[in-house]
C-alpha positions as CSV (number, residue, x, y, z in Angstrom):
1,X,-35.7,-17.8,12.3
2,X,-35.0,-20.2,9.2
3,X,-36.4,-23.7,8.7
4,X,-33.7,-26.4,8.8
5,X,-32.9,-30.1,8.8
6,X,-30.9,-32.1,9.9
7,X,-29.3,-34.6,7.0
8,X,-28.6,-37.4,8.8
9,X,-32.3,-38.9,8.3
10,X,-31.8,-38.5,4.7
11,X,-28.1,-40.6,4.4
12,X,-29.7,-42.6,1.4
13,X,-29.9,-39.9,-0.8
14,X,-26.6,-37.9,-2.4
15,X,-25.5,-35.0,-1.0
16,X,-27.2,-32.9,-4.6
17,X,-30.2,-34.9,-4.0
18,X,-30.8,-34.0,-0.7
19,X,-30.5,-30.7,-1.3
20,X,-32.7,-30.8,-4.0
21,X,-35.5,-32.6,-2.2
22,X,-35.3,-29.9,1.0
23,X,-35.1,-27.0,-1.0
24,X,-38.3,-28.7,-2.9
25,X,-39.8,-29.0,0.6
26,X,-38.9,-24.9,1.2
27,X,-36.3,-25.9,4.3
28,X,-33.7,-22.9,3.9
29,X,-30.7,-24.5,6.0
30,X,-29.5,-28.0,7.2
31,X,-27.2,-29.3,9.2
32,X,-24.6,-31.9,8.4
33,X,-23.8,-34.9,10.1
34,X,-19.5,-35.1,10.0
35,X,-19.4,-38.0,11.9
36,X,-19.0,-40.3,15.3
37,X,-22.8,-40.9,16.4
38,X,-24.1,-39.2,13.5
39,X,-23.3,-40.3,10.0
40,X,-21.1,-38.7,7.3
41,X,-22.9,-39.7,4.2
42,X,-23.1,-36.5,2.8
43,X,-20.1,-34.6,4.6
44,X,-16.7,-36.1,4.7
45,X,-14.5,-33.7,6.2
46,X,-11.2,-35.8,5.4
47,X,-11.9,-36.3,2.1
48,X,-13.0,-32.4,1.4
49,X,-10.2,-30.7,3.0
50,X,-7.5,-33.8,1.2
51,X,-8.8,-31.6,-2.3
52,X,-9.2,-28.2,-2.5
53,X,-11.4,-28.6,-6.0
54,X,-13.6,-31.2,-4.7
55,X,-14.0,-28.8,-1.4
56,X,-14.8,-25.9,-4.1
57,X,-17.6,-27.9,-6.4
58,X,-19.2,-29.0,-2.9
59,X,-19.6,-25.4,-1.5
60,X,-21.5,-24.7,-4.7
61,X,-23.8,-27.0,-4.2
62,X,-25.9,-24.8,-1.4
63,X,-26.1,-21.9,-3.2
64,X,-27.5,-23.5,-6.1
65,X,-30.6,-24.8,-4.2
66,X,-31.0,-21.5,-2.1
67,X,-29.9,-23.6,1.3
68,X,-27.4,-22.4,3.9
69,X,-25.3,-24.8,6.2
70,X,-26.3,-24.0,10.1
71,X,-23.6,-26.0,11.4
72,X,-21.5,-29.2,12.0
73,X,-22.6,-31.9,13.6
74,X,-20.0,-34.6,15.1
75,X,-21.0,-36.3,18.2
76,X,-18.6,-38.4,19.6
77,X,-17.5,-39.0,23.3
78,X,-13.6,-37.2,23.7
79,X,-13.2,-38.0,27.4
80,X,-14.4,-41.8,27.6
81,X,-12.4,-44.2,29.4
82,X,-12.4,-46.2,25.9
83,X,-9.1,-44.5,24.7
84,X,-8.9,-45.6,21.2
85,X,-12.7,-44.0,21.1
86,X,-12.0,-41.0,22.7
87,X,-9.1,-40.0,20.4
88,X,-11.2,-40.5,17.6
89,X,-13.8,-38.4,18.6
90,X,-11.5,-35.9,19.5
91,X,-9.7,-35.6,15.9
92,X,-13.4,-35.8,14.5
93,X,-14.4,-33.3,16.2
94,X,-11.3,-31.2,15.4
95,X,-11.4,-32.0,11.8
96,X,-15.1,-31.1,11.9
97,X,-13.5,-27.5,13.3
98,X,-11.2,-27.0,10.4
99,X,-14.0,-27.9,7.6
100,X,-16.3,-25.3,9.2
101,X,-13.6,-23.0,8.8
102,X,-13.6,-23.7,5.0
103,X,-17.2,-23.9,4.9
104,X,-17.8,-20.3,6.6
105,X,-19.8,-22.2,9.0
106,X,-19.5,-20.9,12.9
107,X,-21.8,-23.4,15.1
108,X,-20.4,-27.2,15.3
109,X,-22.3,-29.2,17.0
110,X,-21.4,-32.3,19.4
111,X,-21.5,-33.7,23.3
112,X,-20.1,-33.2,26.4
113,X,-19.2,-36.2,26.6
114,X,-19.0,-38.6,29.7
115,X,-15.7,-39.8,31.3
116,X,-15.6,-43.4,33.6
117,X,-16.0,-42.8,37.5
118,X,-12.1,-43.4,38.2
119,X,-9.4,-43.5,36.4
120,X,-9.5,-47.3,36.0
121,X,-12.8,-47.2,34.3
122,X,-13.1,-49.1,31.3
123,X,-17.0,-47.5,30.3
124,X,-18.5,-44.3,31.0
125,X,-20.6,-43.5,34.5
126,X,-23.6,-41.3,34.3
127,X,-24.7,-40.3,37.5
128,X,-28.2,-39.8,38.2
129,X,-28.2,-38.9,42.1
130,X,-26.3,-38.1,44.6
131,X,-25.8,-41.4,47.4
132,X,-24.7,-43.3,48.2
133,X,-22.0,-40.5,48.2
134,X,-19.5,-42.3,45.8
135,X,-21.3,-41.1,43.1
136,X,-20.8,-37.5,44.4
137,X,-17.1,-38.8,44.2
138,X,-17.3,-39.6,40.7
139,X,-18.8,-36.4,39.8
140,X,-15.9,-34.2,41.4
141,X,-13.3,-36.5,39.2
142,X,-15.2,-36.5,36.4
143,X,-15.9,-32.5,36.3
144,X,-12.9,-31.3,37.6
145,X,-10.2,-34.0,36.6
146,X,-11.5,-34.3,33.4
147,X,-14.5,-32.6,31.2
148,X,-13.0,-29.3,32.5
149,X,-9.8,-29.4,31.5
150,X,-10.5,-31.1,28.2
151,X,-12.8,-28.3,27.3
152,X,-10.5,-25.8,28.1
153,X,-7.6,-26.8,25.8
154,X,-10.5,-28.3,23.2
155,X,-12.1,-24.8,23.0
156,X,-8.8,-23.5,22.6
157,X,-7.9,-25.1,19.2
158,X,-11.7,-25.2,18.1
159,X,-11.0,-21.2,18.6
160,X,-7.6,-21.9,16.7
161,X,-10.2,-22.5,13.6
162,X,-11.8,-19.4,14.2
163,X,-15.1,-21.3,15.4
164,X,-16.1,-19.7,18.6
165,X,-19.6,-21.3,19.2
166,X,-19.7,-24.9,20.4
167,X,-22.9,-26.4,20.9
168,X,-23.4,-29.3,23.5
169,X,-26.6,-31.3,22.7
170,X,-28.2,-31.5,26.4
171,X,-28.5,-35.8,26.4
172,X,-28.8,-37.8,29.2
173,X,-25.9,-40.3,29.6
174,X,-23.6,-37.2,29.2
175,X,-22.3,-35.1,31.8
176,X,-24.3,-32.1,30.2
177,X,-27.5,-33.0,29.9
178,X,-29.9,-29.9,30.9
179,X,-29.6,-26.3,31.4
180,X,-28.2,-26.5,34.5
181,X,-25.1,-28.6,33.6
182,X,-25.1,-26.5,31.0
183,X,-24.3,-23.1,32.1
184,X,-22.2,-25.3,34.3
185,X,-19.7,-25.9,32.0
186,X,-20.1,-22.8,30.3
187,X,-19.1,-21.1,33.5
188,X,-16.0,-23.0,34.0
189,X,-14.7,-22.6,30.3
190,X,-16.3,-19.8,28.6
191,X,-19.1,-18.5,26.5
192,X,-17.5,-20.4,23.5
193,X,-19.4,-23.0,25.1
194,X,-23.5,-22.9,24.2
195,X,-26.3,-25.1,24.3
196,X,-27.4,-27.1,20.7
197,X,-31.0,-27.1,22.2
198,X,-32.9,-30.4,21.6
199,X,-36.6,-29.7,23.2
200,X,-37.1,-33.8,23.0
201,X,-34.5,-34.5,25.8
202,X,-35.6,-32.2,27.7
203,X,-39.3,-33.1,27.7
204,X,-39.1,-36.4,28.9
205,X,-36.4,-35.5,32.0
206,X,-39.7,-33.3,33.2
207,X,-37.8,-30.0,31.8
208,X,-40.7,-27.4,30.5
209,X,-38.8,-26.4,27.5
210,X,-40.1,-22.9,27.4
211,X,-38.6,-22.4,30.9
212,X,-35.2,-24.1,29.3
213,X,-34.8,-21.7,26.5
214,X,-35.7,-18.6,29.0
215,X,-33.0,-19.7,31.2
216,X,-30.6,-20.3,28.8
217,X,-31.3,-17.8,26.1
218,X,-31.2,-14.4,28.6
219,X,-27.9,-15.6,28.8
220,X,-27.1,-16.2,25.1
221,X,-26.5,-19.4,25.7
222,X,-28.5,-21.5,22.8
223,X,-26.0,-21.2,19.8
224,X,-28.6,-23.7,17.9
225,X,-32.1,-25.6,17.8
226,X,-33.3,-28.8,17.1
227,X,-36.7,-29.5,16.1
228,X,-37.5,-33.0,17.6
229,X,-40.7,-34.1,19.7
230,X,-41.3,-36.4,22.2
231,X,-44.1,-38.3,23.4
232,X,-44.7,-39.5,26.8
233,X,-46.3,-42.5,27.3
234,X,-48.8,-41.7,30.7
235,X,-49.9,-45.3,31.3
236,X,-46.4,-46.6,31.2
237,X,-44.5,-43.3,33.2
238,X,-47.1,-43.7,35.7
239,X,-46.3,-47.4,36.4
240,X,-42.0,-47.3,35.6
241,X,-41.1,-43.6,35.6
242,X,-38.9,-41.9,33.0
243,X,-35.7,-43.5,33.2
244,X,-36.6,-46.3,30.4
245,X,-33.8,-48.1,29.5
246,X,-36.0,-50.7,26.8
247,X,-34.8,-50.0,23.3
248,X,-36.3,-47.5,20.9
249,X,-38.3,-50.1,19.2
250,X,-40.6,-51.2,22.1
251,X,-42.7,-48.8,22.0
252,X,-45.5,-50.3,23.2
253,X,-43.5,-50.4,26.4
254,X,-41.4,-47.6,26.5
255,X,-42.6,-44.8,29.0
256,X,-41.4,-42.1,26.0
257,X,-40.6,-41.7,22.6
258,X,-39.3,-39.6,20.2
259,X,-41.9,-38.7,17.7
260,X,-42.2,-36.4,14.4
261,X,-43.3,-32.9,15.4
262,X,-46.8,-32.2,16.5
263,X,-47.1,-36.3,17.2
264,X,-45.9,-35.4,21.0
265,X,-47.2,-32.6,21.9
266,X,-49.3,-30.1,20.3
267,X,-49.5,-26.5,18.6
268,X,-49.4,-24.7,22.2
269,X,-46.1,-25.7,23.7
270,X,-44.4,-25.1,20.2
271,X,-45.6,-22.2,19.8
272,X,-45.2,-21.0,23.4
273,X,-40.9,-22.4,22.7
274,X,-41.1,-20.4,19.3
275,X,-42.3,-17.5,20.9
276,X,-39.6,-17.6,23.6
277,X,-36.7,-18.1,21.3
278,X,-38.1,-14.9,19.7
279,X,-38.1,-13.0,23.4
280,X,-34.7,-14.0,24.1
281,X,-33.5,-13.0,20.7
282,X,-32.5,-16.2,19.2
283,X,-32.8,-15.8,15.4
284,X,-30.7,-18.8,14.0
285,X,-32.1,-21.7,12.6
286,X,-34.6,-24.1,13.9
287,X,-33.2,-27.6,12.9
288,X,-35.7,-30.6,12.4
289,X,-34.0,-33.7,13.3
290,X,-35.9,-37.0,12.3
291,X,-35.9,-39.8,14.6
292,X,-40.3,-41.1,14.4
293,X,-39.7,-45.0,14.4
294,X,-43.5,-44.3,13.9
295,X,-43.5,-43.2,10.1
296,X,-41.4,-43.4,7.3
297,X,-38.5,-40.9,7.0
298,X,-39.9,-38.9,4.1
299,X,-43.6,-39.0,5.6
300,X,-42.1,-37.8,9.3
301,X,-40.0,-35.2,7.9
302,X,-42.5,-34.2,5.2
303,X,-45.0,-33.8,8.1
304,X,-42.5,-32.1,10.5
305,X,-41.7,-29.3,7.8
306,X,-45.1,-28.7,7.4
307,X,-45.7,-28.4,11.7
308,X,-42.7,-26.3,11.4
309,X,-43.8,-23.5,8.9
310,X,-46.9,-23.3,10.7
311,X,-45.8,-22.0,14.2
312,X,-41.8,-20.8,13.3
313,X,-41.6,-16.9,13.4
314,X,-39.5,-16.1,10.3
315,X,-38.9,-12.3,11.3
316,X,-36.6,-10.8,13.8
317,X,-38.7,-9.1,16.6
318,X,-39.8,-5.5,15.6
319,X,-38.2,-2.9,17.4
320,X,-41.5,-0.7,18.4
321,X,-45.4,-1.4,18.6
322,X,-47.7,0.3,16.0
323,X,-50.0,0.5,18.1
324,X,-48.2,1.9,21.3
């Protein structure tokens, strides 16, 4: 496994000065942000693929600090009710799929997505349970009327690109949001379809993330990882729950937060999830994605990279047992 970073954290910096400060940091891959949710400051796939020399001096750029690209990231939502939204994810996310292509890059990373409960929705409808049984309703018309089918012509010209791995970040408010939505959607469209696995929306949904990559990862589903913690607040779960709908920033009040890693949980569960990405065979990159409202960004990702290096396995699994 290689240690990577998302840049999106870093969307003050050029694109050359990023690099230069991960590669100072020893991170051998990152991720790019193309868009939608997650910013474009140092990717812009229109403007790269509108001149072929500019696309050629940017490709140079990685080699020259010793970092490979370990996918695309454009997070968007293609099938909400919001039309004039949805199609512009939609051509992000293929425009994301042609720049891959030109970039030699295989994984691009985005959502599920999550469509309205009718057709006459004006805002998407995540359901959380199943009664009363409209929302069981809304489920069979979102699934089958829509995510399906999108994702079966989508994966269709993503393949068009030659990219055969697209990764759905598990999130809550999307239709795919653990591993059993997962495989899911996977079943119903194809193994082009694989899991960008985010441990930190996992955690706080009561997910062991260990159990998550096992599940997902005897079935080669996890095309892609993402370093992000989470810390769960005990007084305020114990008194509200999980579902927390205050924003990011009341922290003193939230029941979890996303935290810098080894600020929500400790060396044993990411150890145990390194060691279980190594069982199942996954050998790709293990992203770090930023988001500690606790620290500043280049003290949380400083800190993270150093977590990281200490528990990541950096060798494939060896084949036999010296000492068996």
């Amino acid at each position: 496994m290689k240690l990577g970073v998302l840049s999106a954290s870093l969307a003050s910096k050029p694109v050359e000065e990023m690099l230069s400060y991960l590669s100072g940091l020893g991170v051998e891959a990152v991720e790019l942000g193309t868009g939608g949710y997650t910013n474009d400051a140092h990717t812009k796939p229109e403007e790269l693929l509108a001149d072929k020399a500019k696309l050629a001096e940017y490709k140079k750029l990685f080699p020259k600090y010793n970092i490979e690209i370990s996918a695309l990231s454009v997070h968007g939502n293609a099938v909400s009710p919001d039309k004039d939204f949805a199609k512009l994810s939609h051509e992000k996310f293929e425009t994301t799929c042609k720049l891959a292509n030109e970039l030699g890059v295989e994984t691009v990373i985005t959502f599920s997505g999550c469509p309205g409960g009718s057709p006459e929705d004006k805002m998407p409808n995540w359901v959380t349970c199943p009664w009363p049984e409209d929302f069981l309703k809304v489920l069979d018309y979102q699934w089958n009327d829509v995510l399906i089918p999108y994702w079966q012509k989508t994966s269709e010209i993503a393949k068009s690109y030659g990219i055969n791995k697209i990764a759905f970040e598990m999130h809550p408010g999307f239709c795919v949001y653990n591993p059993e939505t997962m495989l899911k959607i996977r079943a119903a469209v194809g193994d082009c379809l694989g899991a960008n696995f985010d441990p930190s929306h996992l955690i706080w949904q009561g997910i062991d993330p260990t159990a998550a990559i096992k599940e997902l990862g005897t079935k080669g589903a996890i095309f892609h990882f993402h370093a992000k913690d989470t810390k769960i607040d005990k007084y305020n779960t114990a008194v509200n729950g999980v579902l927390d709908c205050k924003h990011y920033g009341d922290e003193l009040n939230r029941s979890w937060v996303f935290r810098s890693l080894g600020y929500g949980n400790d060396y044993s569960m990411w150890k145990e999830m390194v060691s279980m990405l190594q069982l199942v065979g996954y050998n790709h990159v293990m992203s770090i994605e930023h988001e500690d409202s606790y620290m500043t960004i280049n003290e949380g990702l400083e800190k993270a990279v150093s977590f990281l290096r200490s528990v990541i396995i950096s060798e494939p699994k060896p084949n036999g047992m010296f000492w068996a």
